[in-house]
C-alpha positions in Angstrom: 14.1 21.1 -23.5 11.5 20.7 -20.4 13.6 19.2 -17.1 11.2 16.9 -15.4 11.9 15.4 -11.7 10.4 12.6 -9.8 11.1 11.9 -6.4 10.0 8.3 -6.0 10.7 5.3 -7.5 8.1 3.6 -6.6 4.9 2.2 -8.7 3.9 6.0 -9.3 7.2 7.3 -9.6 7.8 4.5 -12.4 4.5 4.6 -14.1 5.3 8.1 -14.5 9.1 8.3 -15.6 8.1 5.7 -18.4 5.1 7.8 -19.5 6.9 10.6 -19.6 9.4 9.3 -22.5 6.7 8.1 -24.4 5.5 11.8 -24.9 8.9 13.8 -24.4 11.2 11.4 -26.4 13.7 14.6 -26.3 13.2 16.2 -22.6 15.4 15.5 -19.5 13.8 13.4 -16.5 15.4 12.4 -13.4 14.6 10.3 -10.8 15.8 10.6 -7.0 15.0 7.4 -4.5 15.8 6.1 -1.2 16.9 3.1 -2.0 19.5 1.7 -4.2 17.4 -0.7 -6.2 13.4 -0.4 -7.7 11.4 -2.6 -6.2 7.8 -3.8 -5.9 6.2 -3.1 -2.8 3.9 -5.9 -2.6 7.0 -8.1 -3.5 8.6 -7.3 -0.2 7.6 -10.7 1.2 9.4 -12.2 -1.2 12.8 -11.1 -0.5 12.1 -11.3 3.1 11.1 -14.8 2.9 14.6 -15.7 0.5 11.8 -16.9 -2.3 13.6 -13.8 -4.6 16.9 -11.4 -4.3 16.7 -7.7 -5.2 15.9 -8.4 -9.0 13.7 -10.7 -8.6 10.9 -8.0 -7.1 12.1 -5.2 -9.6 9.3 -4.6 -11.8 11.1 -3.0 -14.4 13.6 -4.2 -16.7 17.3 -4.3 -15.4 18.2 -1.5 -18.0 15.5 0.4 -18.1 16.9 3.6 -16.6 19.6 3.4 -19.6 17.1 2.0 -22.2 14.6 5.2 -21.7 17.4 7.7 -21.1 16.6 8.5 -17.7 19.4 9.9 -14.6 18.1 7.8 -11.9 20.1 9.0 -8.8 19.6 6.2 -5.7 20.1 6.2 -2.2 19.1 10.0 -1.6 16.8 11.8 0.8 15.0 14.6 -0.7 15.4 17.6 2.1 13.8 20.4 0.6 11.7 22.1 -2.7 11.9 25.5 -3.3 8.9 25.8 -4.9 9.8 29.4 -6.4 13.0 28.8 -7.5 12.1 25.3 -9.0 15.0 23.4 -7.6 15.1 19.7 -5.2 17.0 19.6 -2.9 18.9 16.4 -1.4 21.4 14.2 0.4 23.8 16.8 2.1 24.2 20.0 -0.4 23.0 18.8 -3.7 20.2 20.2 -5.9 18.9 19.7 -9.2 16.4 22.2 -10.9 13.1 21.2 -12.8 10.6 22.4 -14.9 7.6 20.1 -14.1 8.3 17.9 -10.8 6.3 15.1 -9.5 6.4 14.1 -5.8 5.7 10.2 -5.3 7.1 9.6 -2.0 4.6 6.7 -0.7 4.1 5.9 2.3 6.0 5.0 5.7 5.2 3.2 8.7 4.2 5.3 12.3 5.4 4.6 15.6 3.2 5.4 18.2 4.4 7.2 21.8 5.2 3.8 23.3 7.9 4.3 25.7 11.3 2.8 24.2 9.7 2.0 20.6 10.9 4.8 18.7 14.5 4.8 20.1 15.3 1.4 20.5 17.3 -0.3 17.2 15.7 -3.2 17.0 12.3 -1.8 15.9 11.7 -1.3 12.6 9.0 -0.7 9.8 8.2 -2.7 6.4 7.2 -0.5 3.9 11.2 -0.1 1.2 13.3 -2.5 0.5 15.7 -1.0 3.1 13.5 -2.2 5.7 13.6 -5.5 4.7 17.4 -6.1 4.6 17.2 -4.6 8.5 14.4 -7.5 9.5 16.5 -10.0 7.3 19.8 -9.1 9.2 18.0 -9.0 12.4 16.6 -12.5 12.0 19.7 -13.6 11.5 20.3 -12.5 15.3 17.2 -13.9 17.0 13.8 -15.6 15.7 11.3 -14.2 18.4 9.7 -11.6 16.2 6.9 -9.4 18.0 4.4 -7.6 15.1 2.4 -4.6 15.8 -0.7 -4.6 14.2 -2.7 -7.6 11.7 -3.4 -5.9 8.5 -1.7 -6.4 5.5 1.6 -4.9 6.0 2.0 -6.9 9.3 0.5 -10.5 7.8 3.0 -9.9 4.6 5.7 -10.1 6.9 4.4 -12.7 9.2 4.3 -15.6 6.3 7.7 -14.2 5.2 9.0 -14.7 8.5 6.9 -18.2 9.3 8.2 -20.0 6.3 11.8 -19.1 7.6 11.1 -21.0 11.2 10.2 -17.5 13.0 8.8 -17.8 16.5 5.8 -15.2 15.4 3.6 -12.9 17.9 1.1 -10.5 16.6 -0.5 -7.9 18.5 -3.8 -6.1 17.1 -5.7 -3.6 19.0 -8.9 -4.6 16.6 -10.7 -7.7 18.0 -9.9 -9.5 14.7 -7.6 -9.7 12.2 -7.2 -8.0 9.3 -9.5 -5.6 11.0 -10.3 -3.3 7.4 -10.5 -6.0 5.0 -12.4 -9.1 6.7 -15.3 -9.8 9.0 -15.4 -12.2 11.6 -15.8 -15.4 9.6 -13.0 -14.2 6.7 -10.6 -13.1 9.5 -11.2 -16.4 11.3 -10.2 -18.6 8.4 -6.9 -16.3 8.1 -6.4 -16.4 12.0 -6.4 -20.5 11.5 -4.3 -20.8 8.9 -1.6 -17.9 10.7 -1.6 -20.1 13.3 -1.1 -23.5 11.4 1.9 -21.8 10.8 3.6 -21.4 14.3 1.7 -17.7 14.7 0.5 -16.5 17.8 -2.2 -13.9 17.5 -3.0 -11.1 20.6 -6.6 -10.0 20.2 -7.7 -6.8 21.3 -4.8 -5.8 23.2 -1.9 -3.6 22.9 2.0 -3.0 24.0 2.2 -0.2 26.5 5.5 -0.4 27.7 9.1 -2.0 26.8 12.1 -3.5 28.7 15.1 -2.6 27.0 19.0 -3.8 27.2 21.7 -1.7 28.1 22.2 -0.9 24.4 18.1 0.3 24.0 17.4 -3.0 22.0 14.0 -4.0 23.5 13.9 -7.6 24.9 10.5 -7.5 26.3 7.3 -6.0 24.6 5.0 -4.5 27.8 1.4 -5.6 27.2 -1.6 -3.2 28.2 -2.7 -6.5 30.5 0.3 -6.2 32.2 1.7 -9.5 30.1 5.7 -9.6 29.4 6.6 -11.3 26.0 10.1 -12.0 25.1 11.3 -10.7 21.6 14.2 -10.4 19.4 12.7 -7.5 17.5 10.2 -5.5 16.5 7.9 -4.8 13.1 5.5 -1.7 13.2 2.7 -2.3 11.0 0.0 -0.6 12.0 -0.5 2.7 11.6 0.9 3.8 8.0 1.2 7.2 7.4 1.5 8.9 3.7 5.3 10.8 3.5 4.2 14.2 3.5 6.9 16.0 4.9 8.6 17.4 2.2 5.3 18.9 1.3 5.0 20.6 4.6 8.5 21.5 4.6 8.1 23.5 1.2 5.0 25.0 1.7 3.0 22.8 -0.3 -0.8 22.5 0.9 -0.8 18.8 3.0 -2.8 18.0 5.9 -3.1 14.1 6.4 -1.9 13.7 2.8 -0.8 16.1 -0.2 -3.7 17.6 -1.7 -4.4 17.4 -5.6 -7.2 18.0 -7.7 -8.4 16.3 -10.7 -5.2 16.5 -12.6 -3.1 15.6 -9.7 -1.5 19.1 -8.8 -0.9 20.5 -6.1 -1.2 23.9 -4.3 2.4 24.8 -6.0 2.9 25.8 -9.6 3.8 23.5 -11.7 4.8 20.6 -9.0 2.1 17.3 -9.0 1.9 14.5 -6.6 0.8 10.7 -7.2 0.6 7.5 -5.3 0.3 6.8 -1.7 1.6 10.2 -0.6 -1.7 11.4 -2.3 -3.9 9.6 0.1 -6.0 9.0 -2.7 -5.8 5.0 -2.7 -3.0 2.9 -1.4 -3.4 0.2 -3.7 -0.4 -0.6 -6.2 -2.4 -0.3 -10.0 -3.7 2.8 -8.6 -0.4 4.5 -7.4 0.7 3.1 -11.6 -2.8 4.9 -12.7 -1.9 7.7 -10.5 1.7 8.3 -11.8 0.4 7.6 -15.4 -2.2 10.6 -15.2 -0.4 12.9 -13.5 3.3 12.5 -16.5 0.3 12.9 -18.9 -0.6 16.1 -17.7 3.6 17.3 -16.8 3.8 16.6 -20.9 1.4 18.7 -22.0 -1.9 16.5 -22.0 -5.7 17.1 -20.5 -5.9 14.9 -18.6 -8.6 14.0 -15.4 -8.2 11.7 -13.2 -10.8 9.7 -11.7 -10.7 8.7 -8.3 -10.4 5.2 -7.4 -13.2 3.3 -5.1 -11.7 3.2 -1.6 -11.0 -0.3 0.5 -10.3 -2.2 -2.3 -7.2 -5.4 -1.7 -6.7 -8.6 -2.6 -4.3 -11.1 -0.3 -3.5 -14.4 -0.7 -1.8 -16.1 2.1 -0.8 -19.8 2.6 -3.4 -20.3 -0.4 -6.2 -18.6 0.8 -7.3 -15.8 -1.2 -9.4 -13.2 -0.7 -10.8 -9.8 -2.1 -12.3 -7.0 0.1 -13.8 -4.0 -1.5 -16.2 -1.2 0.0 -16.7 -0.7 3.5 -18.0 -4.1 5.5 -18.4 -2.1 8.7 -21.1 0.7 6.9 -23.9 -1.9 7.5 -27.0 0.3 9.1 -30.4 0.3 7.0 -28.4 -2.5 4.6 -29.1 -5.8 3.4 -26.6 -8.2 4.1 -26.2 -11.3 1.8 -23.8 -14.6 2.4 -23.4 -17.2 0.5 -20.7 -20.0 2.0 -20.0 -23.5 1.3 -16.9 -25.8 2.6 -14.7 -24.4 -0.2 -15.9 -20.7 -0.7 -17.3 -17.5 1.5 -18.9 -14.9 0.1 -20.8 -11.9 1.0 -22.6 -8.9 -0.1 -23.5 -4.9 1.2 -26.8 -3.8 -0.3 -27.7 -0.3 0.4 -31.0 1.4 -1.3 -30.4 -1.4 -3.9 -26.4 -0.2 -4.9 -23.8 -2.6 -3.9 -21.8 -0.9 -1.6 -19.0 -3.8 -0.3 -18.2 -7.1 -1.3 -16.1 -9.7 0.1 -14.8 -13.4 -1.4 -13.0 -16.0 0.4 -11.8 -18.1 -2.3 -12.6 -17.6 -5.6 -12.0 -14.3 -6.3 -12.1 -14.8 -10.5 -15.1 -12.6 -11.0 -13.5 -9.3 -8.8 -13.7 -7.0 -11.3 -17.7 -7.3 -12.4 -18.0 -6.2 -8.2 -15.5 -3.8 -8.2 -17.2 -2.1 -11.0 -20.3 -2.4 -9.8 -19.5 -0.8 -6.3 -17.7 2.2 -8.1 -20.8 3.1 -10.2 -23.4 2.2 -8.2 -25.7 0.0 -10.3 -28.9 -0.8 -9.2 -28.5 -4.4 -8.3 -32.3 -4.7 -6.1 -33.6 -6.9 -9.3 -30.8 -9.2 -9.6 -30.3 -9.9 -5.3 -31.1 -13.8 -5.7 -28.2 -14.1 -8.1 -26.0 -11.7 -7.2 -23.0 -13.7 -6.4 -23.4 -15.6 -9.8 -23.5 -12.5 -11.9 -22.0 -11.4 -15.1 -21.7 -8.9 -17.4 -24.2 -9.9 -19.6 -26.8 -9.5 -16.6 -26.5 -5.8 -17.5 -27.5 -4.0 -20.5 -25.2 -1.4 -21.5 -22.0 -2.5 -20.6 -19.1 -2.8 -22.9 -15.5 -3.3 -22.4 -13.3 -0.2 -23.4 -9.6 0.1 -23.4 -9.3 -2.5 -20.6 -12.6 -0.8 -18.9 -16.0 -1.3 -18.3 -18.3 1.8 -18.8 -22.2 1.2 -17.8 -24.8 2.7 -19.8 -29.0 2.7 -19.3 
């Protein structure tokens, strides 16, 4: 009997634990988290906004720890791996050894050297569950919320916090919001409908300094223009960082992430790592895709995985939805096509006749004809006058398999 260990329940973590029983009906696995209960990242608005509880942004089944015989052990920090003698350790003296292990530790949010930010109480991130209850309990003390940073992470928790009657300011160093995923016209229409909401937005400008209480709580976020503006607390979202420390702190090869090759190991025998801590995408079917491949390959399987196109989201706030894919700002020597009406923006990255970003305001039904497109690099130069009205059909060779579209001239 194998003894298999994941630290992570999150969507690698998960993806990887259930895998894992499919093809070892017999072995051990166990599954260390931080927090108490599973729960979908990208749910975390959810609960903050008191549109769900705890189980109702659970993506798995209330039972399914018992149903799949799995020792799920919550609400424990993982300290150490000794990578030679196989065996986790966590919380204050525990350890548990393993055969195959798989780190899927995610991601957590970065403070930056801001004077008071990273000891003051009041500041906190929103990447677990955990963080969540701490921005829930501290609303319940004051509404003045100050955000760091306008990309996803901080706009999740804005319309959480704006449906709840937050008084809402958002700082981003970037000149827009959204800075990654929109351009000037997308991240206009988002900035309007922030803002419809009771949000105020801080372009191009960031907090340099802090005025705290006599407890450290800050009370007054320090712009870089000299401005003072009052707050109750804090949210960091800018600046997510993959959780590579235990890597580093057991000698596993990580630099800016943990490094893997096409099978998802890393530099240590018999130890593999999946999901955001990867660096590899940090977008929630590809930590599931990540954690799917790399239980496949704990259980005995060949299998490689491919690496996901970069810059790819989706959002949808207040009803406006939007996909990004590619990289909007690579735009020298490219062909740059738009198509907008009073309902819809979209827009299109040609380079050397390959697709190379895409981005829809609206109606975002057709995502995964561009997405594919942009992985494989299609010549698109004949089809440019229809390109945002194109289908599958428009290209010989392409058949759906098992869920995925493979191109063939």
């Amino acid at each position: 009997m194998e003894r298999f260990v994941i630290i992570g329940a999150g969507a690698a973590g998960i993806a990887a634990a259930q895998t894992l029983r499919d093809f070892r009906p017999k072995d051990m696995i166990t599954v260390l988290s931080i927090d108490e209960k599973v729960h979908s990242r990208c749910m975390l608005h959810k609960y903050l906004g008191h549109e769900r509880d705890e189980q109702g942004i659970n993506f798995v089944a209330a039972d399914f720890f018992e149903k799949n015989d799995i020792y799920h052990i919550p609400c424990q920090t993982v300290s150490r791996i000794d990578t030679q003698a196989k065996t986790v350790y966590y919380g204050e003296s525990y350890s548990i050894p393993y055969d195959k292990l798989l780190i899927s530790t995610g991601s957590g949010f970065f403070i930056p050297p801001i004077p008071h930010f990273r000891e003051a109480p009041n500041v906190f991130g929103f990447r677990d569950l955990s963080d969540a209850m701490k921005i829930d309990a501290a609303f319940a003390r004051g509404k003045r919320v100050f955000i760091v940073g306008s990309g996803l992470v901080g706009l999740d928790a804005a319309s959480a916090l704006a449906e709840r009657g937050a008084d809402i300011t958002i700082a981003e160093m970037a000149p827009r919001v959204m800075p990654l995923q929109t351009d000037e016209y997308a991240a206009g229409v988002y900035q309007k409908a922030f803002e419809a909401h009771g949000c105020k937005f801080l372009l191009g400008i960031g907090a340099s300094d802090a005025v705290v209480d006599g407890e450290g709580n800050i009370t007054e976020v320090i712009l870089s223009n000299g401005e003072h503006v009052p707050c109750d607390f804090i949210i960091m979202a800018a600046g997510v960082r993959p959780r590579i420390q235990i890597a580093l702190d057991s000698g596993i090869k990580a630099e800016r992430a943990i490094e893997v090759d096409d099978h998802l190991r890393t530099s240590a025998p018999d130890v593999y790592a999946a999901g955001d801590c990867t660096g590899l995408s940090g977008v929630w079917p590809d930590a599931m895709a990540q954690g799917k491949a790399a239980a496949e390959n704990m259980a005995g399987l060949d299998t490689v995985y491919e690496k996901p196109y970069p810059f790819k989201n989706t959002s949808n706030f207040f009803g406006v939805t939007m996909l990004s894919a590619g990289r909007l700002d690579l735009t020298e020597g490219a062909e740059i096509l738009v198509h907008k009406t009073p309902g819809e923006y979209k827009k299109a990255v040609i380079t050397n006749g390959r697709l190379t970003a895409y981005l829809s305001l609206g109606d975002i039904s057709n995502q995964g004809l561009y997405l594919y497109l942009i992985r494989t690099g299609v010549d698109v130069s004949d089809k440019l006058d229809r390109i945002f009205r194109l289908s599958f059909a428009d290209f010989y060779g392409i058949n759906e398999k098992n869920g995925e579209f493979a191109y063939s001239v």
